[in-house]
C-alpha positions in Angstrom: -127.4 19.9 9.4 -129.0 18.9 12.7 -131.2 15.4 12.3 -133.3 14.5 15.2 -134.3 11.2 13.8 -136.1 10.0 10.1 -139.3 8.4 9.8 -137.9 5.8 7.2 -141.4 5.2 5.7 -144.3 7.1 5.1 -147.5 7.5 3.2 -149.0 10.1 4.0 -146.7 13.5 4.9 -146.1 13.2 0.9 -149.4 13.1 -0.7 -149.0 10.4 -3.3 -145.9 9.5 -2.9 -143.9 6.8 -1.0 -141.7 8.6 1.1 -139.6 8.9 4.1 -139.4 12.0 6.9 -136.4 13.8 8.3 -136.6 15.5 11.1 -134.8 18.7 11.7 -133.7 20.2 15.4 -134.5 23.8 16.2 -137.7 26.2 16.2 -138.2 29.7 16.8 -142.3 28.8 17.8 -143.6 28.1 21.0 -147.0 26.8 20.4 -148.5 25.1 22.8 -149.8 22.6 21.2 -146.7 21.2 19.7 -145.6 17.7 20.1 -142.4 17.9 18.5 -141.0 19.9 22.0 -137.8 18.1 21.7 -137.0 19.6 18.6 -137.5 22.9 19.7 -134.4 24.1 21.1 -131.5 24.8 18.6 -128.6 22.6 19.8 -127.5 18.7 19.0 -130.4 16.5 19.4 -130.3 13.7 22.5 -130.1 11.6 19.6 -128.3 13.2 16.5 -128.1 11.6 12.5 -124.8 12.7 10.5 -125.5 13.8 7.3 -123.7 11.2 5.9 -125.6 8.5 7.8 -128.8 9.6 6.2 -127.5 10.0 2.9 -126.6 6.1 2.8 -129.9 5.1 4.2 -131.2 7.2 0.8 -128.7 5.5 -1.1 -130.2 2.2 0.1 -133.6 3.3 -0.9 -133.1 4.4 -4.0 -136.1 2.8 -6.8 -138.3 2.0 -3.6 -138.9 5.4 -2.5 -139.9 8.7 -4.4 -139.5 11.3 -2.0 -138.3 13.0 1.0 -139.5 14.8 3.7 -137.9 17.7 5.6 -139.6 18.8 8.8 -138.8 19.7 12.0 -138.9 21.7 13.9 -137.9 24.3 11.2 -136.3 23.1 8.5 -135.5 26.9 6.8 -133.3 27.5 10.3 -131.0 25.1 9.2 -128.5 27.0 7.0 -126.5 23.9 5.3 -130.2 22.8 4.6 -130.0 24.0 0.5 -126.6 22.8 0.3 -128.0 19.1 1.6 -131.5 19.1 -0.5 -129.5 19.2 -3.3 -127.4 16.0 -2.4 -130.5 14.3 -1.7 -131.5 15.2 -5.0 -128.8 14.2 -7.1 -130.0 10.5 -5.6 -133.3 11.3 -7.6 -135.5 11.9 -4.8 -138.6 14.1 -4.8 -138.3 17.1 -2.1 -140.8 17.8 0.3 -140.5 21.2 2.8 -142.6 21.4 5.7 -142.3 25.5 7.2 -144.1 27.7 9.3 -143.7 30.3 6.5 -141.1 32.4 9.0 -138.2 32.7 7.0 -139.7 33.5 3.4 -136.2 35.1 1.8 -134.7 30.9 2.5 -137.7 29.7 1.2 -137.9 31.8 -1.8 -134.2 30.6 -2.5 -135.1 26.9 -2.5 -137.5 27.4 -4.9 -136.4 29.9 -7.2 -133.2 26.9 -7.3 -135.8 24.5 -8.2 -134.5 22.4 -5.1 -138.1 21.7 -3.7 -140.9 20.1 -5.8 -143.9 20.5 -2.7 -144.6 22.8 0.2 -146.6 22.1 3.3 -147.1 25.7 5.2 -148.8 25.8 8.8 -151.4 28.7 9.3 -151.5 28.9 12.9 -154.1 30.8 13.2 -155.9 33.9 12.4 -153.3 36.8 12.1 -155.4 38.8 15.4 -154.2 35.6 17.3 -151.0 34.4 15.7 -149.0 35.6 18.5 -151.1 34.1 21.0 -150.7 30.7 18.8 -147.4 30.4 18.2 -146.3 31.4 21.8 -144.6 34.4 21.5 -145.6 37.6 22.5 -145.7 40.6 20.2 -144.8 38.8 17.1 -144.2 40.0 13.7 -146.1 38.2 10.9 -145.2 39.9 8.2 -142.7 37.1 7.2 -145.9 34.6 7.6 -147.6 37.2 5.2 -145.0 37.0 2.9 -144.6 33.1 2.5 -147.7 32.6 2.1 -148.6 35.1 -0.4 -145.2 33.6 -2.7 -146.4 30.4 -2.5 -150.0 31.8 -4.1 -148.6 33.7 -6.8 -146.2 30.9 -7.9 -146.3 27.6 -9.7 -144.8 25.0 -7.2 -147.5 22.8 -5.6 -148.2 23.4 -2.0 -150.7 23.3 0.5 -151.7 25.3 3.6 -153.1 23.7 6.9 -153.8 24.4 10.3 -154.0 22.1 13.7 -157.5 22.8 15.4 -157.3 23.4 19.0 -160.6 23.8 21.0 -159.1 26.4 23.0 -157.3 28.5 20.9 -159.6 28.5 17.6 -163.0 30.1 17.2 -165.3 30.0 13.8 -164.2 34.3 13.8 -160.6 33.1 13.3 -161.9 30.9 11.2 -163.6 34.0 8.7 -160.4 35.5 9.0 -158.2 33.3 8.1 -160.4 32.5 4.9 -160.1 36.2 3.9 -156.6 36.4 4.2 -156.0 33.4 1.9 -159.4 33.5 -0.1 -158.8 31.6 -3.4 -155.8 29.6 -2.1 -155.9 25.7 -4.2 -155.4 23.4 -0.9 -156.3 24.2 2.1 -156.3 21.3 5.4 -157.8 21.9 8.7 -156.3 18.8 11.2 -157.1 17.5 14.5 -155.1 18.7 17.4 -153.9 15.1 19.0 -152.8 15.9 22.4 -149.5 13.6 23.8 -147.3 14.0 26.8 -144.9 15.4 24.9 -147.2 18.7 24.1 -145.9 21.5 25.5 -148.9 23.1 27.4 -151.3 20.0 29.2 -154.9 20.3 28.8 -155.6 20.9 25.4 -157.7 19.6 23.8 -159.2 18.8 19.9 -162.5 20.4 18.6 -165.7 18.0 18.3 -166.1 17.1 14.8 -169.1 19.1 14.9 -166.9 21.8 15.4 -164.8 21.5 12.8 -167.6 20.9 10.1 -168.7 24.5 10.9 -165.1 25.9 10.4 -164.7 23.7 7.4 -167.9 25.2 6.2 -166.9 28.6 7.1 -163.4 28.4 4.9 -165.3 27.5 2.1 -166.6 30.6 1.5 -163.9 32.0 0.2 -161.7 28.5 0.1 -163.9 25.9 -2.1 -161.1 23.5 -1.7 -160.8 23.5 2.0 -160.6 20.2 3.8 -160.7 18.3 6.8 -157.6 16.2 6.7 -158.5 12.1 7.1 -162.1 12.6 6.4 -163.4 11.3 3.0 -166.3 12.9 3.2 -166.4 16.1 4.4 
């Protein structure tokens, strides 16, 4: 396993749960938007964890956690990664994946070994515009196709959720993404938050205005769309 660092508290990446993150190095996406561009490249992190360095800060937070967090990055390039889930398990913790969908034969294999109990899935964009999104030209979705439709026709809990940018999102990606996962249970739209460490300056995050009309748009066909950190929208 390659760690780039741990979030050792959180309350929100695991909805309802006290938790802590782990970070994972390496990602085949390119989006421009991303402000994890340190994790990108898949090599030892400027900073790397041992395995066995997290494992005894889970060991020291047994009873005052409940979960834990895998995101990168992408967790599913990390092929120890079901081999280490499971140790973190056998502490008792709750497991949390974070994916872009891209690799849905590793994913399938962490659930169907009941070694996940939650999945967070990015939708980048519309599938007309996923290249364009994810920075890589000519890209295949069918494996983005494939994760998400598992994760509809199963039984573990998960959620989908895309990262608004004003430049790269319109309310027609919006329509389509809503037909491709019509009926889906949870569904988060999220402000783009632009930092220096975002791979492509000059980007910027939708007016809330904006994103009411995509919200609006996605429930069409996705009643339980939301607008992640807005109570009321």
């Amino acid at each position: 396993m390659l760690f780039a660092g741990i979030q050792k508290l959180t309350l929100l990446d695991y909805p309802q749960h006290v938790a802590c993150t782990l970070f994972t190095q390496g990602c085949g996406y390119r989006c421009p938007f991303c402000h994890n561009s340190s994790l990108l490249p898949l090599g030892t992190p400027e900073q790397p964890m041992t395995e066995e360095t997290v494992l005894a800060f889970l060991k020291k937070r047994q009873g005052t956690l409940d979960g834990v967090c895998f995101t990168g990055g992408e967790p599913l390039m990390q092929d120890d990664l079901s081999d280490f889930i499971g140790r973190v398990r056998k502490l008792g913790f709750l497991i949390k994946l974070d994916t872009n969908g891209s690799q849905p034969e590793k994913l399938h294999a962490l659930i169907d070994a009941g070694l996940v109990d939650m999945v967070a899935m990015d939708i980048k964009n519309s599938p007309a515009h996923y290249a364009r999104t994810v920075g890589l030209p000519h890209y295949d979705l069918s494996p983005v196709q494939q994760s998400a439709a598992m994760l509809m026709a199963g039984s573990l809990p998960f959620e989908f959720r895309t990262t608004v940018v004003d430049e790269l999102h319109t309310q027609e990606d919006m329509t389509a993404i809503g037909q491709w996962l019509a009926g889906t249970e949870n569904y988060y739209l999220q402000y783009f938050v632009d930092e220096d460490s975002v791979l492509r300056p000059g980007l910027h995050a939708p007016s809330k205005e904006k994103m009411q009309a995509f919200l609006q748009i996605l429930r069409q066909t996705i009643p339980n769309a939301h607008i992640r950190g807005e109570e009321n929208d």
